[in-house]
Steps between C-alpha positions, in 0.01 A plus 500: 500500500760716576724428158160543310454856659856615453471363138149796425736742701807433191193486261338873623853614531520395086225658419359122423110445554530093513668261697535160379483176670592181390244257681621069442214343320260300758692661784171556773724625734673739212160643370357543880800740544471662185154618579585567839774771378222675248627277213257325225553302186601704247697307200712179400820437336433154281770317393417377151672214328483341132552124462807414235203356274274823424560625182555858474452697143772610372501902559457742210576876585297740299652723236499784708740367731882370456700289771791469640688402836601702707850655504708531833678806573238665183128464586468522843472896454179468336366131678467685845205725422347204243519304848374787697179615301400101365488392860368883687154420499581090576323377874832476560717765381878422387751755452856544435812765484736478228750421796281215576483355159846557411629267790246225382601479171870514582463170737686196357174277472303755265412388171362806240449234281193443737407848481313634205382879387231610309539813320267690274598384112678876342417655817715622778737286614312497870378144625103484548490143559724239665517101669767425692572083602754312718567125572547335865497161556406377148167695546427825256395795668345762285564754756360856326246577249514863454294722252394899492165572568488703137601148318282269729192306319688410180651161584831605577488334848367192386805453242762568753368279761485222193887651420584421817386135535615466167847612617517297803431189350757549261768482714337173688284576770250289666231669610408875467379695764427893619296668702216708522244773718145313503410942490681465164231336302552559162888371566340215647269426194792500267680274723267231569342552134856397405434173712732606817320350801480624875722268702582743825258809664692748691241726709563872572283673778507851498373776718492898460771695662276811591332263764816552682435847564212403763 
């Protein structure tokens, strides 16, 4: 009780209005406390796999668009705000610093080849689109499916989530897996449409930070 009002103190102090708790699913004694601290169910994290088996079409970027992977040491300049405003208005929000992103990509297991851009075709040479994989373990992760909100609804997310499966099955992997906000439905759609199934449910509870105040 006392770590959970220290945590909304950091949170006010942050200028935060939510405070997240992760709650074990089935946990009775979890979920009494939750509520007891002002807490109620607010989302889940699903873990979503796809079995070696599915078939996956082939993707097919639209005209519009060209690809490439990334570069180190040359895109991460204009990546940062492509990660920034794709993932702003996410139930999660994910952000970066070029400092940030700079350090990842210059760690000795990163693989650009995992790492694609989209770019507008005989446009400016600024990303509007990107996935970004990794392997652990002999399982594919597709870890990031970014696009703009201005390029949203014209299938670019679906072919870079089938680029990345496509990807990590070239170089051998087993299964495929990512993860995804249930509050994220259309990501979800795509995802399951593509036959990825829920195997794990990671609850958030969440309560409003202003309640502090009384």
């Amino acid at each position: 009780t006392r770590l959970v009002k220290r945590a909304l103190e950091l949170m006010r102090d942050e200028g935060r209005d939510r405070l997240e708790l992760a709650v074990p699913l089935g946990s009775a004694s979890a979920e009494a406390f939750a509520r007891a601290t002002g807490f109620s169910y607010w989302s889940s994290l699903w873990l979503l796999r796809l079995h070696p088996d599915t078939s996956v079409a082939t993707p097919a970027f639209p005209d519009t668009v060209t690809i490439r992977n990334l570069v180190i040491g040359q895109d991460e300049e204009a990546f940062v705000p492509l990660l920034n405003t794709s993932f702003a208005d996410h139930p999660t929000p994910l952000s970066a610093t070029l400092e940030s992103m700079r350090h990842v990509h210059s760690l000795p297991g990163f693989d650009p080849s995992g790492f694609l851009l989209v770019f507008p075709a005989g446009g400016p040479k600024t990303p509007v689109a990107f996935c970004r994989t990794s392997i652990h373990d002999d399982i594919g992760d597709v870890e990031l499916v970014g696009v703009l909100p201005e390029w949203r609804g014209t299938g670019l997310g679906r072919e870079l989530l089938r680029w990345g499966i496509a990807h990590l099955r070239k170089r051998g992997v087993g299964e495929v897996q990512l993860t995804v906000e249930s509050a994220n439905v259309r990501a979800l759609g795509l995802y399951e449409r593509t036959g990825c199934r829920r195997v794990q449910e990671w609850p958030r509870w969440a309560r409003s930070v202003v309640k502090a105040k009384g």
